[in-house]
N, C-alpha and C positions, 0 to 999 in steps of 0.2 A: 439699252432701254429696258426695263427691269420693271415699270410700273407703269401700265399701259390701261387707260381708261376704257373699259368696253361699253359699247349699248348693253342693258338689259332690254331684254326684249321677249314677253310672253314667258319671262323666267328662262331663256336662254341666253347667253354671253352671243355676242356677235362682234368684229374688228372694224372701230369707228374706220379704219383706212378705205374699204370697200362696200361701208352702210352708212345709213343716214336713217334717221327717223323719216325723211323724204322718201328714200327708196324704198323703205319699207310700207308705207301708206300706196306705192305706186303698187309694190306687189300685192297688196290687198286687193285693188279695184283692177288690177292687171285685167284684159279681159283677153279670158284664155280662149284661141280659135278651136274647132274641132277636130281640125288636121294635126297639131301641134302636139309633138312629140318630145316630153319631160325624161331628162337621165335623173334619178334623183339616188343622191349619195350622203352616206355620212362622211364628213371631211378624210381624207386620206383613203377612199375605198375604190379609187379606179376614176372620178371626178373626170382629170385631164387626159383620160384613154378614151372614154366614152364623148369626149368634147374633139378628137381624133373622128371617131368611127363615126357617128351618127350622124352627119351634114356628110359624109361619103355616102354612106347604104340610103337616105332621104334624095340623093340628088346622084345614084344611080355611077355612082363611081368615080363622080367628074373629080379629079384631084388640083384643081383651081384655086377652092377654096384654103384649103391647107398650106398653099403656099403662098396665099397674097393676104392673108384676113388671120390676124392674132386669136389665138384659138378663145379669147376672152370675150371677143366680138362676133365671132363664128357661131358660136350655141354660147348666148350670156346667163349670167345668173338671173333667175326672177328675182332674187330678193338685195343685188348690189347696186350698184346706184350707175353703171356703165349703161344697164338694158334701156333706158328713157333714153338715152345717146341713141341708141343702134336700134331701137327695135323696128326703126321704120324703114331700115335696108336690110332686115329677113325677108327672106324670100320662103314664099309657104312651099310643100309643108316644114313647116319654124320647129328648131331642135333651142329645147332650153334645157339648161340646168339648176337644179336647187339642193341644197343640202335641209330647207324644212321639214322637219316632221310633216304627220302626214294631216295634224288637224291644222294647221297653218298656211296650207293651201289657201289659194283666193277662191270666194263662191264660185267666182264664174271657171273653175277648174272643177267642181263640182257636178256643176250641170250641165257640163261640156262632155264629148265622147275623145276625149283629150288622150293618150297613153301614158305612161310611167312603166319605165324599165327601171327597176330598182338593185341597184349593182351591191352586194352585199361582200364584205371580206373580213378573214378571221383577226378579230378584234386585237389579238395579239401581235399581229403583222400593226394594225393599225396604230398600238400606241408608238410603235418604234418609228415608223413613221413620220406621226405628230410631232414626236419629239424630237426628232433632226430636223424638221420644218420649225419648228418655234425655235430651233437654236441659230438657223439663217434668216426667219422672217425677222427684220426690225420695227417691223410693228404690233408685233407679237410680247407678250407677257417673256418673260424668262421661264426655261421648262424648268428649272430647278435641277437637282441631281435627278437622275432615272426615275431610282426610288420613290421620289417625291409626285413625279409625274405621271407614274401608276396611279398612286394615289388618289392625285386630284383627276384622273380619269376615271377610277370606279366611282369615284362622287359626284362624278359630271360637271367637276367644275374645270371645262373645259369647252370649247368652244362648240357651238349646236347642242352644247348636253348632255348628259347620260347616252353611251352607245345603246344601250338596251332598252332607256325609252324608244331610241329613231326606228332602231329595228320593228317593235314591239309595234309601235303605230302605220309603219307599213306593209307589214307580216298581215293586221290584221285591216288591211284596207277594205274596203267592200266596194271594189272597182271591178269584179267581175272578171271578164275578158280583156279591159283596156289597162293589165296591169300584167306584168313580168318579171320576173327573178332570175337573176344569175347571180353567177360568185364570178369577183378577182380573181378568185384561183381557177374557175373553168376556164377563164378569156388566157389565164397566161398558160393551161396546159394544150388547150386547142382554140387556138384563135379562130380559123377559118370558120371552125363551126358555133362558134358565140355568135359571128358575124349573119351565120347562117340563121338562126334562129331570131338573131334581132331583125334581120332584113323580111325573115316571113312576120312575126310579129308585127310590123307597121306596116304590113302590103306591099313590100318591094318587086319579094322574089326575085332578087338577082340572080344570073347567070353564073357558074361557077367559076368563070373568069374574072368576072368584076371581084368575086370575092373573094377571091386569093389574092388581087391585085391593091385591094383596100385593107386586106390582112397586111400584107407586105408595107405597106404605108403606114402602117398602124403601130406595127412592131418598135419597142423600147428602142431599138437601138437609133431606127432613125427619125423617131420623135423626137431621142436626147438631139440631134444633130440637126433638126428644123427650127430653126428661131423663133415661127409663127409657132412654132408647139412648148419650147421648153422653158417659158418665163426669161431666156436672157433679157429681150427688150425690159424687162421690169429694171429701174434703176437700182444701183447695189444698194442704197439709202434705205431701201425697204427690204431688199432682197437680198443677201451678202451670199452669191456660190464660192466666196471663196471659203466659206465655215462649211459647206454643204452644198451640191449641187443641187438644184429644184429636185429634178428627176432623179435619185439618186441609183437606187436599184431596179425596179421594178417586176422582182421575183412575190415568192410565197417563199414561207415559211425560214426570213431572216429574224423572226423574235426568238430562235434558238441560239442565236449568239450576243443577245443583250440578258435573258431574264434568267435570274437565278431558282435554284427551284425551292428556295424559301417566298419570292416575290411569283413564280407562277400556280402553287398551290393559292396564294394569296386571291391574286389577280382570279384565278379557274373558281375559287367558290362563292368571289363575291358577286361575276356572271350569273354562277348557275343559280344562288341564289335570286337574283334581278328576275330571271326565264322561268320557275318555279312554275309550274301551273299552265305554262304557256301550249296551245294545241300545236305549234311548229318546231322543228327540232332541227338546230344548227348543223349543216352539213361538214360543220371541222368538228375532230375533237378538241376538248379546251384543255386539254393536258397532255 
C-alpha cells in the first residue's frame, strides 16, 4: 500500500486507521481530570515503554494490568478514536498518551493541574525507527528508500510533523512544575532510576522494591515477549512483523549503522538550523 490518505489536521498528517475527525473533536472537549497523568511523545520516542511503566508506578506496582489489558487500552491515546471505547474503565489517577504538540492540547488540559512527562530521544535514533515502522505498518505511506525518508522527515512531512516543531513546543511549555523531561536514552542506561524520578514526579514514592520490580517488567526484553505489550494482537493486515518486528530493538544510538555521513552532516544541520535561537540545548550530540 504505497498511497495512503492521511487526516490533515492543524497542518499535521495523522493515520486515518487510528483517527477520525470524530476522535479528534473528542480530544478537543476531552475533559482532562486533575489527577491524570499525560506520557507525551513524538512518534518512535519511547511511546509503548512509557504505556509499560506508568499505569505500574500510578497503581503502586500491581502488575495486573500489564498482563490482562493491551497496552492500547491500558494508558489510550487522547487523540485515537479507541479512548471514547475505554475511557470509562480507567481507573483514576488515569495514564494517557498523546503524541500532540503542545498548543493542541484540549482547554480543559490547560486549566487542569494535569502532569506531562515529556519522553524526548535523539532524533536520529528516531528516523530509523520510523522508517522500519512504515516498512511493517500497512497503513502507513511507503517510507521510500532511507534517503528519501530523511528527507521527508527534515520537512516534516511525516507523521505529527516536524521533530523540532513537537520538541520546540514542549521545551517551551509553561506548565511549571506539572511538566518533566527525560530522554530514551536515560530510561535505556538506568531504568530503575527513570522509574525513580517519574514515580516521585506524580507523588508515588515507591519503595525501592516496587521499583526494581516494575524496571524488571519494563525491560525490552520481556515487553518483546508480552502480547499485551508488543502489538502481535494487531492483525498482520496492518501490521506485517514478518518485514519487521513492532519492537525491533530498543537500544540508543542504532542510526550509526543506517546513515551515511553525507546523509548525517545533511540531516545534523538541517536540526541545528530548525533549534537556532532556541534557550534549551539537546542533550545528544547531533553528529
Amino acid at each position: 500500500m504505497s498511497s495512503v490518505e492521511y487526516i490533515q489536521y492543524h497542518g499535521i498528517l495523522l493515520p486515518p486507521l487510528a483517527h477520525s475527525m470524530e476522535s479528534l473533536e473528542y480530544a478537543e472537549k476531552f475533559s482532562v481530570e486533575d489527577s491524570d497523568v499525560f506520557a507525551v511523545t513524538y512518534p518512535k520516542s519511547g511511546t509503548i515503554w512509557m504505556q509499560e511503566i506508568l499505569p505500574l508506578v500510578l497503581n503502586g506496582g500491581d502488575l495486573t494490568p500489564i498482563h490482562t489489558v493491551p497496552n492500547w487500552d491500558r494508558v489510550p491515546w487522547l487523540e485515537e478514536k479507541r479512548l471514547a471505547l475505554v475511557v470509562d474503565k480507567l481507573e483514576s489517577p488515569r495514564g494517557l498518551v498523546t503524541h500532540f504538540p503542545y498548543h493542541l492540547m484540549p482547554p480543559s488540559f490547560h486549566s487542569s493541574k494535569a502532569k506531562a512527562i515529556y519522553v524526548m530521544r535523539d532524533p536520529k535514533d528516531i528516523v530509523v525507527s520510523s522508517y522500519h515502522f512504515h516498512k511493517m505498518a500497512e497503513f502507513l505511506e511507503s517510507p521510500g528508500t532511507f534517503d528519501e525518508f530523511i528527507e521527508k522527515f527534515i520537512k516534516g512531512k511525516v507523521l505529527f510533523g516536524k521533530w523540532t516543531d513537537h520538541v520546540k513546543s514542549w521545551r517551551g511549555a509553561d506548565l511549571g512544575d506539572r511538566i518533566m523531561y527525560i530522554t530514551y536514552e536515560e530510561m535505556v542506561q538506568d531504568l530503575p532510576a527513570a522509574i525513580r524520578r517519574i514515580s516521585d514526579f506524580v507523588g508515588r514514592n515507591l519503595s525501592e522494591e516496587a521499583i526494581q520490580k516494575i524496571a524488571e517488567h519494563c525491560s525490552f526484553r520481556t515487553m518483546k515477549n508480552n502480547n499485551m505489550s508488543n502489538f502481535s494482537l494487531v492483525p498482520k493486515k496492518y501490521m506485517n512483523s514478518d518485514t519487521s518486528p513492532f519492537l525491533r530493538k530498543g537500544v540508543a544510538g542504532d542510526w550509526k549503522n543506517h546513515f551515511s555521513p553525507e546523509q548525517l552532516a545533511r540531516f545534523t544541520s538541517a536540526i541545528s538550523k530548525d533549534l537556532e535561537g532556541e534557550s534549551f540545548s539537546l542533550p545528544w550530540s547531533l553528529d
